[in-house]
Legacy VTK file of the C-alpha trace (Angstrom):
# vtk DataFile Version 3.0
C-alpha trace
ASCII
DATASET POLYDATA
POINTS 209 float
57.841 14.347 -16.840
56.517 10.880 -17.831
53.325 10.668 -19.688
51.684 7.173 -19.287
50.297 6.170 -23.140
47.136 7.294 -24.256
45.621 2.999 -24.331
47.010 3.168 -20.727
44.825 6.240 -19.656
42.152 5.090 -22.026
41.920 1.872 -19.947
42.326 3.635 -16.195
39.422 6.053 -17.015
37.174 2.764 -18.278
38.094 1.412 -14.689
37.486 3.986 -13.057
33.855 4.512 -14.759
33.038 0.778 -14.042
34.366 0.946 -10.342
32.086 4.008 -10.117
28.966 2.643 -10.986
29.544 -0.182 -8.790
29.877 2.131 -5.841
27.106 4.208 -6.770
25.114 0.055 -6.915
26.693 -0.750 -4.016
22.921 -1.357 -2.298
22.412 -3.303 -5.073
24.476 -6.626 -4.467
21.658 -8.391 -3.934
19.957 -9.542 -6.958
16.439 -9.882 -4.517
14.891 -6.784 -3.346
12.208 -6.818 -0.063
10.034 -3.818 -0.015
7.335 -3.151 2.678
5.526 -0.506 0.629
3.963 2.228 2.581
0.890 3.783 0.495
-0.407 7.905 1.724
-3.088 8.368 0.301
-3.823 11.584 -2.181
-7.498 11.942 -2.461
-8.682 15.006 -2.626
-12.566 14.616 -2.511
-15.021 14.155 -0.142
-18.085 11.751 -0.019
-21.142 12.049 2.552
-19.638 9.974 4.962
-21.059 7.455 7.261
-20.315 3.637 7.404
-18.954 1.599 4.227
-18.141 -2.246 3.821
-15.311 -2.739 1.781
-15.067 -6.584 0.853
-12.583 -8.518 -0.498
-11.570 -12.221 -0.744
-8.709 -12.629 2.140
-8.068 -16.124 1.153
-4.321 -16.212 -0.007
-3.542 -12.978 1.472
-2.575 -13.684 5.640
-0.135 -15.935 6.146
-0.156 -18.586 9.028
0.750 -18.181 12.856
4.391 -18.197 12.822
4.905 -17.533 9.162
7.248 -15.690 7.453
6.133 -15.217 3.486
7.139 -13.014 1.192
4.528 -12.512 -2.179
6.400 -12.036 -5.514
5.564 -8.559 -6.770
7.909 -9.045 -10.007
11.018 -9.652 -11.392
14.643 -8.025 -10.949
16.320 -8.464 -14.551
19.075 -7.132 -16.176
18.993 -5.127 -19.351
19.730 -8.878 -21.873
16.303 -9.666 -19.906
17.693 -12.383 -17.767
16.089 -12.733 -14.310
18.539 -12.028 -11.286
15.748 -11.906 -8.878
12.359 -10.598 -7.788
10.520 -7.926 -5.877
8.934 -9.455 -2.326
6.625 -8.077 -0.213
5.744 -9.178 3.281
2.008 -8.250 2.204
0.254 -10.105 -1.145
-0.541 -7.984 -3.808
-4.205 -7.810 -3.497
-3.577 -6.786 0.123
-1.877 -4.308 -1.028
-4.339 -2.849 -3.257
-7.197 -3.024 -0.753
-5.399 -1.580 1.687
-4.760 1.632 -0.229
-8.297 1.517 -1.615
-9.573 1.363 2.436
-6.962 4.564 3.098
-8.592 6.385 0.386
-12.044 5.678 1.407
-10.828 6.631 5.150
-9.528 10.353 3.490
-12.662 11.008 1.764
-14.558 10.606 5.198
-16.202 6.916 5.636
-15.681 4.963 9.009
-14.489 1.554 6.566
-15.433 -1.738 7.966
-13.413 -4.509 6.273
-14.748 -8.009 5.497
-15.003 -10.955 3.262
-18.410 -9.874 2.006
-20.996 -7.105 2.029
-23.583 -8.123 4.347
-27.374 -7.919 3.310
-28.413 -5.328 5.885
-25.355 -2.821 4.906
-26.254 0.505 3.272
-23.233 0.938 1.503
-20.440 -1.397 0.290
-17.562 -2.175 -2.174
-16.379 -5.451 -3.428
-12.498 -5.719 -4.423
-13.657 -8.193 -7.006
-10.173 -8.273 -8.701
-6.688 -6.661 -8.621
-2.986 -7.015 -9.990
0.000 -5.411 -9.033
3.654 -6.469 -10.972
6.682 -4.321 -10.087
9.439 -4.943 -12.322
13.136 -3.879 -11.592
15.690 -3.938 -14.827
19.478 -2.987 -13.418
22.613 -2.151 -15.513
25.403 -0.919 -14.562
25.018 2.672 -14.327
21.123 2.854 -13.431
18.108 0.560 -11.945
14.880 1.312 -13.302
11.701 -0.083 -11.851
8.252 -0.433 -13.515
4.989 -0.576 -11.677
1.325 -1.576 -13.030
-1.726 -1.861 -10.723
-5.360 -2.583 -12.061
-8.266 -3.443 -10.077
-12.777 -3.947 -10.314
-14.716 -2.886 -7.719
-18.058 -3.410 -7.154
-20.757 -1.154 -6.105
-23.009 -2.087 -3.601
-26.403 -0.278 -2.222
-28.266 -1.169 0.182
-28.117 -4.843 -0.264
-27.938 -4.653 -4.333
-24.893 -4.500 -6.913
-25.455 -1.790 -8.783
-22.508 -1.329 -10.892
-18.706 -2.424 -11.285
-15.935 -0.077 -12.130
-12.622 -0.733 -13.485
-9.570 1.381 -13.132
-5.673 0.902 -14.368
-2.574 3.035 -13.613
1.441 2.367 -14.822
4.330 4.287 -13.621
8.083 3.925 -14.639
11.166 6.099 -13.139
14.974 5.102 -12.561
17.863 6.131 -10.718
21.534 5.679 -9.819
21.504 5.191 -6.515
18.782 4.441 -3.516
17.479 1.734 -4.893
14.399 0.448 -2.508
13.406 4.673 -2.519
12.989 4.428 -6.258
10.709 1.055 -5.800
8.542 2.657 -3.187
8.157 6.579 -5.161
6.832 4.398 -8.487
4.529 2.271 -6.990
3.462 5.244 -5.301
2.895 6.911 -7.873
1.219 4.231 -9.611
-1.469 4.015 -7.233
-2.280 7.667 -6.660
-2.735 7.919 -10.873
-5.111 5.161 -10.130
-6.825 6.321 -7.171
-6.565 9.939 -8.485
-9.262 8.324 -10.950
-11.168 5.845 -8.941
-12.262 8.161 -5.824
-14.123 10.693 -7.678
-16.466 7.584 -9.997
-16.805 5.425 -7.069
-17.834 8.493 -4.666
-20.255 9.667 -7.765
-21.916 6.053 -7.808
-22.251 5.940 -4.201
-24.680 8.782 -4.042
-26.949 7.469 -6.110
LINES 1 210
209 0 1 2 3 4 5 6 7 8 9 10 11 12 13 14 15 16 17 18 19 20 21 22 23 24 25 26 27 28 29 30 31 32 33 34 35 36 37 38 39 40 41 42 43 44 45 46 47 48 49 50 51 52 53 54 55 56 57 58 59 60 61 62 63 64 65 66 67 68 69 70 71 72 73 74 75 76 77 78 79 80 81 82 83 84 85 86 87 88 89 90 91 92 93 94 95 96 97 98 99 100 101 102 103 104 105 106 107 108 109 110 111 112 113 114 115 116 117 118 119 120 121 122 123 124 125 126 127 128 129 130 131 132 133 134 135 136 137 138 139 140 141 142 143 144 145 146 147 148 149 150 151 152 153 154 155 156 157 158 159 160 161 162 163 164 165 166 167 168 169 170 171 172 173 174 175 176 177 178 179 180 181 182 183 184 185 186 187 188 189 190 191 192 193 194 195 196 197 198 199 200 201 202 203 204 205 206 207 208
């Protein structure tokens, strides 16, 4: 029986590792990646209901009639740190963030009005006054790992006055071998409910006051 030299079978097995991870990568071909991230909320506390403004700034967050933008959430690299790409959504970043914060609010049992500002007259109100969301991707040959980091302020409003202005941070990092857009959604996921997770309960406690 012929036995093909041990270099020979060295180099098959290295070929067929290689041709492996490619197949297991195969979604990954494209150096860009467009998510449309889907947030469910996780609060799990309650507040005394009734109406709440949440404000935020939409300027640079709705594109025009008949455009198609997508916002840079971060960068795809590979593992020398060379930029192959980014990470688009078809919503801006800020968006992003107050829509999750307005989902939350909705869970813990207020009927949220959105706006640019709180009005004078309003009983209750938040102000998005700043937010940042970065979603990195780094991809090899065998993995993809993806890295996502969300802060935001929000003011608190009563009747008509500020009275305070919270801050809150969160960062979340995972990989995996295959299902690449999956991974991207579960971390930023995740990200925001370690956020939120921490934000509900303080902004609910400065709201009764």
């Amino acid at each position: 029986m012929f036995l093909a030299p041990v270099w020979y079978r060295f180099n098959l097995l290295i070929l067929l590792i290689l041709l492996s991870a490619a197949l297991l990568l195969g979604g990954c071909a494209t150096a860009d990646l467009q998510l449309k991230p889907d947030y469910q909320p996780v609060g799990d506390v309650r507040g005394p209901g009734g109406t709440l403004v949440l404000a935020s700034s939409l300027e640079g967050t709705v594109p025009g009639v008949g455009e198609r933008i997508q916002w840079i959430l971060g960068e795809v690299k590979d593992t020398d740190g060379k930029v192959q790409g980014n990470v688009t959504s078809p919503t801006a970043p800020s968006a992003l963030v107050r829509n999750a914060l307005q989902q939350e609010l909705l869970r813990a049992g207020y009927a949220v009005q959105v706006a640019g500002s709180v009005p004078k007259d309003a009983g209750y109100g938040l102000v998005l006054a700043a937010s940042t969301l970065h979603l990195d991707e780094t991809r090899s040959l065998i993995k993809v790992e993806a890295d996502c980091r969300v802060s935001f302020s929000v003011e608190i409003w009563v009747k008509g006055a500020k009275t305070n202005t919270l801050s809150f941070e969160s960062r979340f990092s995972d990989f995996a071998v295959r299902d690449r857009e999956k991974l991207h959604q579960e971390v930023l996921q995740k990200a925001f409910a370690s956020a939120f997770k921490r934000a509900l309960p303080a902004i609910l406690e400065q709201l009764k006051k």
